[in-house]
Each structure stands twice: as C-alpha cells, then as structure tokens.
C-alpha positions, 0 to 999 in steps of 0.5 A, spaced: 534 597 447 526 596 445 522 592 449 520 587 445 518 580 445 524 577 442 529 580 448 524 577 452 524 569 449 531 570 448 533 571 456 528 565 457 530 560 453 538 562 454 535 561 463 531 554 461 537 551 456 542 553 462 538 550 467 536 543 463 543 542 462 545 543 468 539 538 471 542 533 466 548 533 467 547 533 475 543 526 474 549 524 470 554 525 474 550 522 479 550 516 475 556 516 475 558 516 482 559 524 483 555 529 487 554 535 481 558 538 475 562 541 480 565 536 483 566 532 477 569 537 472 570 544 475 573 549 471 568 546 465 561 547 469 565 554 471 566 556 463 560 553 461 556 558 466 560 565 464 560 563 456 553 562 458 553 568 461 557 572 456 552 570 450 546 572 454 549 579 455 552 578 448 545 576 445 542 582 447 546 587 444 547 583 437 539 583 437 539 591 439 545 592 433 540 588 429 533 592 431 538 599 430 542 597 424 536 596 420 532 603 423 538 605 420 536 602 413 529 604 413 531 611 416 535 613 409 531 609 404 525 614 408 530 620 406 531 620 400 523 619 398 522 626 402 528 630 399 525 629 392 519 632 395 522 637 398 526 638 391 519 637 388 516 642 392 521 647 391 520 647 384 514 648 384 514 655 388 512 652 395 515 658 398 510 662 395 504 659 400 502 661 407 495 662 411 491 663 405 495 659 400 489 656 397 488 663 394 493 663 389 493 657 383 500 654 385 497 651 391 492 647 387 498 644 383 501 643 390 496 639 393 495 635 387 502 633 387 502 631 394 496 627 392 500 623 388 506 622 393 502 619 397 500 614 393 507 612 392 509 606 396 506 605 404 506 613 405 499 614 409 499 622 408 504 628 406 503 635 409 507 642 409 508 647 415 511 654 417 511 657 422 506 664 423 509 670 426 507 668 433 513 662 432 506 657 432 506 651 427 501 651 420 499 647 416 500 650 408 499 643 405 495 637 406 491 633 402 485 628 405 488 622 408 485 615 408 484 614 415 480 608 414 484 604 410 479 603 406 483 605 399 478 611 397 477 617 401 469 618 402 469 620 409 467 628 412 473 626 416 477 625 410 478 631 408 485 637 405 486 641 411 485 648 409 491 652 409 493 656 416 490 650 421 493 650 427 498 643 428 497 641 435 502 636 434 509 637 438 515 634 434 522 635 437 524 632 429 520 638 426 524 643 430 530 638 428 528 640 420 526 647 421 533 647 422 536 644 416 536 637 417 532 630 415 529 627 421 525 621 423 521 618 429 525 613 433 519 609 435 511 608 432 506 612 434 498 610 434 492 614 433 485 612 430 487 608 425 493 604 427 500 606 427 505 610 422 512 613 423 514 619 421 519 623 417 520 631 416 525 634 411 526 642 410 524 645 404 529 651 402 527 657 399 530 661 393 535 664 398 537 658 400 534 658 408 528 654 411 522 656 410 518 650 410 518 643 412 515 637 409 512 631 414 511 624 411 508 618 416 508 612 413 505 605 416 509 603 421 507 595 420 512 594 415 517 597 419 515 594 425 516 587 421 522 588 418 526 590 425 521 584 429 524 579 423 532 582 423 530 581 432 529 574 431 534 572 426 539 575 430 536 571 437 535 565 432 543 565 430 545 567 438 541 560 440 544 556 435 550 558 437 549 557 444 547 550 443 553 549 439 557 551 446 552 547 450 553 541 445 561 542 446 560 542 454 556 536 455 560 532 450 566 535 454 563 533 461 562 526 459 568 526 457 571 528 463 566 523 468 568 517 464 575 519 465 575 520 473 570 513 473 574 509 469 580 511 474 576 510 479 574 503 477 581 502 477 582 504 483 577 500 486 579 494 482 586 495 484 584 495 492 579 490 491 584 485 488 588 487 494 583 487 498 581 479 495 589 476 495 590 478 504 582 475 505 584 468 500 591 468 505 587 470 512 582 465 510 582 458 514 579 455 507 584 453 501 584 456 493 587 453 487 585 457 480 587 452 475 587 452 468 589 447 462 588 442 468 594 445 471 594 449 479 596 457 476 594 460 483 594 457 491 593 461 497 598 459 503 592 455 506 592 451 501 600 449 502 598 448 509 592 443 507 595 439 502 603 439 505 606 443 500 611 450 498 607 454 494 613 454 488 611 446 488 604 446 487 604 452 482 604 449 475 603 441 478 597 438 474 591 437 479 590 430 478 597 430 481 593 432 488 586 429 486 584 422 487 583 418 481 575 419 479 574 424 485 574 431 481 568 432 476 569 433 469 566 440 469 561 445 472 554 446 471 549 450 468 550 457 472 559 454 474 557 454 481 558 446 484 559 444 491 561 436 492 565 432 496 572 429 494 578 426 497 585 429 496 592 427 496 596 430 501 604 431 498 606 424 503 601 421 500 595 421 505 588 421 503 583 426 506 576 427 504 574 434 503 569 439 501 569 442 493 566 448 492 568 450 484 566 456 480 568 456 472 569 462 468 572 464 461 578 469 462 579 472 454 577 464 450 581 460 457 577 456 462 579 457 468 576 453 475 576 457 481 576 452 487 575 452 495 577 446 499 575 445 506 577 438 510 571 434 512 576 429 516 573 432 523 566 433 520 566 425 518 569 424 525 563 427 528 557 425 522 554 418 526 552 423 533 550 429 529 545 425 524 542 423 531 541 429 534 538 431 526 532 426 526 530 425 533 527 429 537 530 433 544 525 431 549 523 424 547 529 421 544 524 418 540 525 419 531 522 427 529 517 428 524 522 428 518 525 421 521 518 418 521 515 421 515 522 417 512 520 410 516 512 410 514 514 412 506 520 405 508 513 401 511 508 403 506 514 401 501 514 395 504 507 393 504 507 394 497 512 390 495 511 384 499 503 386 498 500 387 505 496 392 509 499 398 514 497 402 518 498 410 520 496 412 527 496 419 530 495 420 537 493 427 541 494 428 548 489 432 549 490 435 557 497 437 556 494 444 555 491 443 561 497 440 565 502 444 563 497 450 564 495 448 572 502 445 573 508 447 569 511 445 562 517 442 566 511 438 569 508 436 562 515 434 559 515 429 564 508 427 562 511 427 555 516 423 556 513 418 560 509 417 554 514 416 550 518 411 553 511 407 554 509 407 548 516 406 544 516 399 549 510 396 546 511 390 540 510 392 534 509 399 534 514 404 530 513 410 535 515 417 534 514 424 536 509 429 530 509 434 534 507 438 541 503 434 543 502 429 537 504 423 536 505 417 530 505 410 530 506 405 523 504 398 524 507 394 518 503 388 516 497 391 520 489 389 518 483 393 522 483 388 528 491 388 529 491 396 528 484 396 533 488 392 539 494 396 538 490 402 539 488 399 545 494 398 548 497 404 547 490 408 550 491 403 556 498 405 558 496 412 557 489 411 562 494 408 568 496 414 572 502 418 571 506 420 578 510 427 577 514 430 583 509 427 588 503 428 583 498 422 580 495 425 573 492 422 568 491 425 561 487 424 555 489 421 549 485 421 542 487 416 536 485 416 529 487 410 524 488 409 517 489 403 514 494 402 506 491 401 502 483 401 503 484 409 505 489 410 500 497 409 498 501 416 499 504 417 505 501 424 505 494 421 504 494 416 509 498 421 514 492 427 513 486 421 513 489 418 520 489 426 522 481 427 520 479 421 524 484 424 530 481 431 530 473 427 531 475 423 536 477 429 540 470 430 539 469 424 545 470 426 552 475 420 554 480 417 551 478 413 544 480 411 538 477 412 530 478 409 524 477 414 518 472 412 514 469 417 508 463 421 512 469 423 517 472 427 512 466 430 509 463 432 516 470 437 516 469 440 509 463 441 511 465 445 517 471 448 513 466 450 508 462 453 514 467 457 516 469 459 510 461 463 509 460 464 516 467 470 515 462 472 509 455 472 512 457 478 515 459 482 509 453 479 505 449 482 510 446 474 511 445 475 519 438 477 521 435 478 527 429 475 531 426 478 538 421 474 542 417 477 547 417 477 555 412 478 558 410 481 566 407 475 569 401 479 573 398 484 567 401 479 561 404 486 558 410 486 553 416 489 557 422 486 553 424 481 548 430 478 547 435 478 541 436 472 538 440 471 531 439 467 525 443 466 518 440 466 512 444 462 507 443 464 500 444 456 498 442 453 505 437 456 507 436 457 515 442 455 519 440 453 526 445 457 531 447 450 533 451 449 528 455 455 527 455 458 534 460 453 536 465 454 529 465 462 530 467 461 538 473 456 535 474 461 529 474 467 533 469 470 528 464 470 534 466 477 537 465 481 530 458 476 530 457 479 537 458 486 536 453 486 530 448 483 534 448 488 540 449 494 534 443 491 530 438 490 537 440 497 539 438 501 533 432 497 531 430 497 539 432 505 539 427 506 533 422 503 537 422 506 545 418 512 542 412 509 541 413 503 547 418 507 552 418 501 558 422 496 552 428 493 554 432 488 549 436 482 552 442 480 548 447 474 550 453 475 552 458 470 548 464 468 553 470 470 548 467 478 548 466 477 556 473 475 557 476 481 553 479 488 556 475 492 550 469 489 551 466 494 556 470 501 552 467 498 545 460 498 548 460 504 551 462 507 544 457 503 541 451 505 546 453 513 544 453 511 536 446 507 537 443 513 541 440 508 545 439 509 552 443 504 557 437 502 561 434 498 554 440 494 554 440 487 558 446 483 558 445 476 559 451 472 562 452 464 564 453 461 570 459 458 567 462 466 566 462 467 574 466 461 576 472 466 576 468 471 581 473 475 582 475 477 575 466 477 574 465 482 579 470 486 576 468 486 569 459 486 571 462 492 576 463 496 569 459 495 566 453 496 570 456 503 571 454 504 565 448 503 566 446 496 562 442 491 566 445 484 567 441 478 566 444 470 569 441 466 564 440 458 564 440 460 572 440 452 575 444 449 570 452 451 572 456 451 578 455 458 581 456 458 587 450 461 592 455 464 596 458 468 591 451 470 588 448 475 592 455 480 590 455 479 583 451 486 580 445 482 576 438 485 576 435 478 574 434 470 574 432 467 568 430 460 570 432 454 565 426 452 561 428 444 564 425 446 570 418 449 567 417 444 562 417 439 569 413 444 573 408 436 575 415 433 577 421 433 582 423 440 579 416 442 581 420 443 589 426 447 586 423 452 581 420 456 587 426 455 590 429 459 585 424 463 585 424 465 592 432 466 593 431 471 587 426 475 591 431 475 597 436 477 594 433 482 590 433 481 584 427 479 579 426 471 575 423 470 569 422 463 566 424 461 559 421 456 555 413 456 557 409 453 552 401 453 555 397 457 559 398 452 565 405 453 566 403 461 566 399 460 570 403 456 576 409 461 575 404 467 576 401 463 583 408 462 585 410 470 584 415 469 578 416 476 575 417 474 568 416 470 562 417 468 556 416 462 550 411 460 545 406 460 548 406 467 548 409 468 541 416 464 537 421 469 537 419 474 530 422 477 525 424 485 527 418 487 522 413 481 525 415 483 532 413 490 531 406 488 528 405 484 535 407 490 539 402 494 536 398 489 536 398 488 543 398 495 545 392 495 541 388 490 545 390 492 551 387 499 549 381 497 547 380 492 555 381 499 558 375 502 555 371 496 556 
C-alpha cells in the first residue's frame, strides 16, 4: 500500500464520522431516557462498529486495488510505445553499435530517430545500453534531454551522451529486460528537474537474443495524477457507502429508542394509573369524575361521604347529590376552581363542603374532575378561629391586619357622614431598655399592662401595630379631641407599673394624623401619623405630635443624606482637616488632631453634626472611621521625615470601639500605611469607659500596639475617678467648656483637672483657646498642651503642611537671633 495522502483522509474521516454518530446517538438516547446505544440497542450499535470496521479495513484495499489497477493500465499502454522503439531500433541496425558508435552512419540516424520519439507524448528521454566485457552498463544512444523543461535544449548540460559512457545508475528492471522481458519502476524517482518513471525494453538481435535495452523515463505528474484520482474515487465511493450505512444505523436506533420509550411510557402510564386509583382510594377526601352532567367515576371516600354504593352513584346525574344553585356552571380560564358548596347526603342531609373542580377535554367530551371535602367541623370551629387570626397573642387586642380593616371602616365612616378622624401610633420607647435589664417575661408584662390600660379609655379604638408599637383611631376627632386622648393615654402610661415586685416606668411617644386635612387614604394617614411618631422620639420624655409638612420634609431630608452619606465615600467627597497642638512651655507643634469634612458636590460643606449622627445610626460610620484613620496615617506618614516629634489624633467613634475586630483591622491598617504606632493617638470619651472592665481589655490591646490613648472631652461624662488611674491613657484633654470659663466658677476646677492628670501621670491638653490670655493662664498653671484658633482653625492637609513649614521656619530664624 502506497503512502498516501488519500489513506490518510480515508482513516480519519471513517474514525471522525464513527465517533460523531456515536456522541449523537449517545445524547439521543440520553434524551430519550437510556444511558448509551449500547444499553438502548445492542446488537445494532455492536453491527454498526464492525461494518464500520469492515469498510475501513475494506476501504483501503479497494483505494489499494484501484491505485494498482491503474499502474496496470499505465504499465501496458508504456509497453507498447517501447516495443515499437524496440522493433525501431532493431530495423535500423542498432545491434551494429558499440562504444565507438558514432563512428559509424548508422548511429547518426539512430540518434535522430530517438530524437523524435522523444517528442512523442509525455516521454522525458530515450536512451540505449549494452553491456561491455566487464559485464559494466553503457550507454550506445542518448540524445540531449530538456532537463529544464523549458521545450528547447540549449544548455551545455543538454547534450547526447557520447557513446560508451559509463551508466551509474542501478535498475533491477534493467537486469529484469536484459532478460527478455518488459519492465517498468514500481514508484517515481526524483532528480533535478522533477519526477519520471521508468520503463526498459530489450532490443533483440538478428539472431533472436538481447543484446540492448532501450530505457524510456516519462513524467511521472501525469502518472502521479491519474493513480491520486482513481485514490480518491475510490475513497469518495467507500465514504458514500459508509454514510448510506451510518444513515441506516441511526434511523434504525431511532426507530428502536422510540419503540423501547413508548413502551416505557406505557409502563409508566399503567403504573401511574395503578398508582392514582389506590391513592383516590386511600385518600381521606372524595373524587367524582363526571361527564354530560352524569357521576362516571367515584372513589370509596366519596360513598362514605355522601351514603351511597359505588353501583348507585355511578351514572346518577350530579344534580341528584348537589343542592340547587350550589355547583358553578363551568371552570375558569386555566380549569382550576376552588369553592365552597352544600351537598345532599342519600338520606337527604345538607352538609356544606369544600370543591375543588378541574376540567379537561377528553377526545371532544368535557369531563370534570371534582374533590370534595366536608367543612361541617371547620364551620363548627370557624368563629374561635377568625379570632385567634385578627387578634393579637400577647394583648388579646386586634392585630395589625384586623385594625388597618377597623381604621379603613372609621375613615369610611367619616367620609360618609363628613366628619374628621384621627390616626394615632404610639412607641413605647424603653421596652428595649426593659427587656434588656429585666427579661422579655418582664417586658410582655408591661405590654400587656398597657394594653389592657389603654383599651379601657373611652373613645378609643386601641390595637397592637407591632413590638412595641401601637394604633389608635378615634372617629369624629377634631385636633382638640385627638389632643386630649393623646393626653390620656401619656398619663396612664407616666403612672408606675408594678411587675414581680418592681415599680418601672416606660416612655411613650404618639404621633397623630388627622382625616382629612392630612390626607384621605389609610395608607397615607397611617405613614403621616408614623413621621410625627419617628420625631417625637426626638423628645426625652413622653409627647405627642401632630404631623405637619416640615415633619416630613425633615425625614426626606435626612433620607436623602444617608442615601449620599453611603456615596461620599465612593465619590471621594470626604476630606481631611488637621488642627495643630501645641506644647504649652516653647509653643512648638507637636501634634494635630484629624477632623473630617463632607464636601457635597451640591451643598457645599456639610458640618459633622449633621451627618455624624445619621452614619452612627446607619452603621456607615465604621467604614467612615476606617477612612479617616487610613487617610491620617498616610498623610502623617509622608510628613514625620521632615518633622519626626508629629503625632496625629483621631477620635475613636463608640461603634468601632465596641467591636472585636477593631484592634486586628488597625493593626493591618498601621502595616499598610507604614506608619509608626508611636504617631498614632486614639481619642475615646468618657462615655466609652462606663464599662470598666470591657475598657481596660479593649485599650490593653491596643496600647500593646503601640498607639497612644487620649480621654478626650475629660470633665463632661461619668468616669468614675476611682477607676481612672487603671485605665492605660497617656492623656487629659480638657473640655473647651472649662477654658472658655478660666475667670468664672470653673477657674477652681481646671487646675484640678490639671493637677490630677500630673499625679496620676499622664499629660493635659486643653481644646478650645482662643486668645493669648487663656494661653498664657494654662501655661502658669502647668497644663502640658493646647490647641484652638488662636493658634490656628483646623487646615486643609495642604494649608496645614504650609503652617508646619512655616513654623518650622520662624522658629529657625529665633535660634539664630
């Protein structure tokens, strides 16, 4: 077998088509429920491997018969042309010839006659040899050959071969014609100037032996192209048989998974049907199939249920079993109802039931299939059960649901008969605070206490909104009548409430809408009346508020600035601000305290006032926090090369304080600035220490890594004194409300402050001084440090670098003078 290019695409594409139909057929019988062709049709996927085999191997013996059969053809049309040069030569006394041939005039028309054969058809040259007395081969004749394929010969490499030259060349068929016999290359050869194919045919003398051979090459492109194309002919004819048997296989396999699906499905359908005859028989519920307004079908539940055999109800028109104007007339839209109807049992007694009907087509035949439940005991049961729905557990009063119901009826009523109403919701704000200290068995108590107080004043529509909320509707209510029931309901929630041997007192918060100067819906009065309540919680003690507009505006407000404040930070709106603190005794900048400020693309500066409190609420103020602490440590890092005694202050919000991960996510963020720990001062209240315990532990940590802890706004909160000297600070800052007041009563008790910081080891700054007099007072009474306007307001990063290298400067120039 040659190799050729035409095996190699034969193999592959019989190899590729075999494994595609098998992936195809494989995801058919997937689809089709089978785990492969073999599992769905055996014997065919086995015979549809070994034809496949068969026509492969069979394949490439046909494209090898072919390739042979027409080297065959080729061979003996070659024969022929050379045996009439032969029988040419012959004629012409060839057998005269020898080394010295062109000595003698014969060879000179022997060499034209070979001249012209080989312009005969697609022969390259034609030669004769013999053999010399050393049994060695020669060449008699050769004419010049064209080796440049060019169709003229005018090279000096294009010349006859003089007689008796030495052929290098070793040929088994020249031996093969020497012999007698024809012989022709099995393969091409190449040389120079391409490819050719060579035949040798003897040239007999007059005695009848060989004493010559003539060679004939031919260009092999010819022969090439004929035996490729017979290739591929046969290959082209071998594939289309193997997609005939390929088309027979899958067709058949379909044929065969349908077969096995379908009696699948029958299976499945048989068991199925089975299976749904024992369940309409287990089932505690009765079925009736009906038909033509005819009973086709019942199951033994639903004999028991209406008293009859199944051989009675069978055929019995429905209406027999169906109290007159009970069953609808048809199903809806996607043949699904449920609803309630009364039934007639055999001995005449009417039950009420539940229907549950589907209707279907069954070949042009509407059939109904229809469940029936008896709802004699759930009618029974229904009144106890309607009040467990809309009241509420704890209470007892109405629920949510029940009261949006009874205010919808009130406003109803207002409208009607053109009166006013009003919509209270009432917070009882301390029950976290109750039920924190005290329990929630102690909080429901209070609750419920409340309730039964409250459902007992006159007038009132009382009912439980939710935790600790309630609703109350007062029909025909003008603002003084809705002031003076909020009014009551405040006084008997300020009077004591004894639980388990404990007298507590709880805070209540009302906010009141009024149909219809607030509005008409029940959903608009209820979300008006809930404003006014969210800003009475505003109030320390218990209060009451109506809505009015600004209310509401004040929450979208606040609304809108949460919804910026969870922005600012992706939009890069916050900014730092640095004031400086100064040592008291040389007035030398030794610190600055970081104080943050929103830039609001639209509002301009907003105060931190204003959003500080709404990020604590919201949560946003941890990830708020983190930015400022990131920010001041890199900003103060890119500063301590030039002035190494800087130090920043941050405060510490309560939130961050509070959490577990505070201490690792700062020490993270310390490594990530490359700040050193010793430039970084945390500022905590007083507020944050009531806890004592949980203080030490969380400030012992994070001294340890090596921060500084300022008690800022010392003076102000509830730090216990006793406790002060175990907490690990390094510093006093004095509330500005003493240093503002240095002539008055507080002139006694800033030098205290400063006093007990000395002793107990720590340092005191002062905030908030403002002139030279206040300066100089706290430097005489030995206060460490300061800080205010008067030495400068807190500055931009860039404003405040300036000030520092301003500083810096002047106090150069004093050393020198």
């Amino acid at each position: 077998m040659s190799n050729k290019f035409e095996y190699l695409v034969y193999i592959l594409g019989v190899l590729l088509t075999a494994s595609a139909v098998y992936m195809y057929a494989h995801r058919m019988a997937k689809q089709h429920g089978a785990l492969s062709p073999w599992s769905a049709a055996p014997k065919l996927t086995a015979a549809f491997f070994i034809c496949s085999l068969f026509l492969l191997g069979g394949g490439i013996a046909w494209i090898d018969e072919a390739e042979n059969r027409e080297y065959g053809e080729y061979k003996e049309s070659a024969k022929q042309i050379a045996g009439m040069i032969a029988s040419d030569l012959a004629a012409r006394g060839h057998e005269q010839l020898d080394e010295n041939a062109d000595r003698l005039p014969v060879y000179h028309s022997i060499l034209a006659a070979l001249g012209r054969w080989q312009q005969h058809g697609l022969v390259r040259s034609v030669y004769t040899l013999k053999k010399n007395e050393h049994g060695e081969l020669y060449v008699v004749v050769a004419p010049a050959v064209d080796g440049s394929r060019s169709g003229r010969i005018d090279g000096k490499h294009e010349q006859a071969v003089p007689p008796g030259t030495i052929y290098r060349h070793a040929f088994a068929e020249i031996e093969e014609a020497f012999r007698g016999r024809f012989a022709m290359e099995k393969h091409p050869r190449a040389d120079g100037s391409g490819k050719s194919i060579s035949t040798f045919m003897p040239i007999h003398g007059l005695d009848g032996t060989v004493n010559a051979v003539v060679g004939i090459d031919y260009d092999a492109k010819v022969y090439e192209r004929r035996l490729k194309k017979e290739r591929q002919k046969a290959a082209a004819i071998m594939m289309m048989i193997y997609f005939i048997a390929v088309s027979i296989y899958l067709l058949v396999l379909h044929r065969q998974i349908g077969r096995k699906v379908l009696a699948a499905h029958k299976k499945t359908l048989a068991a199925n049907e089975q299976r749904l005859r024992q369940l309409a028989e287990m089932t505690m519920e009765g079925v009736i199939v009906c038909a033509s307004g005819k009973i086709v079908e019942v199951n033994e539940a639903a004999c028991r249920l209406l008293g009859y055999r199944e051989s009675e109800l069978v055929h019995l028109p429905i209406n027999d079993v169906v109290v007159d104007g009970s069953m609808r007339p048809s199903c809806s839209n996607n043949g699904v109802e449920r609803f309630e109807i009364e039934l007639r049992r055999k001995d005449g007694a009417v039950f009420p039931a539940e229907i549950v009907q589907h209707c279907y087509d069954d070949e042009g035949q509407k059939v109904t299939v229809v469940a029936v439940r008896d709802l004699t005991a759930q009618k029974q049961n229904e009144e106890p059960m309607h009040d467990i729905v809309s009241h509420d557990e704890l209470t007892g009063l109405a629920n949510k649901e029940a009261m949006y119901k009874v205010v919808e009826r009130r406003l109803a009523d207002a409208k009607r008969f053109h009166r006013e109403a009003a919509v209270m919701l009432l917070e009882v704000t301390s029950i976290k605070t109750i039920n924190d200290f005290y329990g929630y068995a102690v909080g429901d108590e209070v609750l419920l206490h409340l309730a039964r107080r409250w459902s007992e004043q006159e007038g009132i529509t009382v009912g439980r909104w939710s935790g600790n909320e309630f609703i109350a509707v007062l029909p025909d209510s003008s603002n003084e009548k809705a002031e003076e029931a909020a009014k009551r309901l405040i006084e008997v929630a300020d009077e004591p409430i004894a639980v388990n041997g404990l007298e507590l007192y709880v805070t209540v918060n009302v906010g009141i809408s009024v149909y219809p100067k607030d509005g008409e819906e029940t959903k608009t009065l209820i979300r008006k009346a809930d404003i006014a309540r969210y800003e009475a919680r505003e109030k320390v003690v218990s209060d009451f508020l109506f809505f009015n507009e600004p209310m509401a505006d004040r929450l979208h407000e606040k609304m809108a600035m949460e919804r910026d404040l969870r922005r600012a930070l992706e939009r890069e709106e916050f900014e730092l601000y640095y004031q400086p603190q100064i040592r008291l005794y040389d007035r030398q900048v030794i610190g600055m305290e970081a104080l943050i400020r929103w830039r609001h693309p639209e509002k301009g500066f907003i105060p931190p006032s204003l959003f500080i409190p709404i990020a604590e609420q919201t949560g946003m103020i941890i990830r708020i926090n983190e930015w400022v602490i990131r920010t001041a440590c890199q900003q103060t890092k890119q500063l301590i090369d030039q002035f190494p005694h800087l130090s920043v202050s941050v405060n510490l919000s309560p939130y961050e304080f509070e959490s577990r991960r505070f201490v690792d996510k700062l020490a993270r963020l310390l490594a990530d600035t490359g700040l050193p720990p010793h430039h970084l001062d945390l500022e905590i209240t007083e507020r944050m220490t009531m806890d004592t315990e949980h203080a030490f532990d969380i400030l012992s940590k994070l001294k340890s890594l090596g921060v500084t802890i300022s008690m800022d706004d010392f003076g102000t909160g509830y730090s216990s004194l006793s406790y002060l000297t175990d907490l690990p600070i390094d510093r006093l800052k004095i509330d500005r409300s003493f240093v503002q007041h240095i002539q008055g009563k507080k002139d006694v008790i800033l030098p205290s402050i400063i006093r007990l910081g000395h002793n107990i080891g720590v340092k005191v700054l002062a905030e908030g001084v403002e002139t030279e007099t206040e300066a100089a007072y706290l430097q005489g009474k030995r206060c460490d440090e300061a800080q205010g306007y008067y030495f400068s307001p807190p500055l931009p990063y860039g404003e405040f670098v300036r000030f520092l290298t301003e500083q810096h400067a002047r106090r150069q120039a004093q050393e020198l003078t």
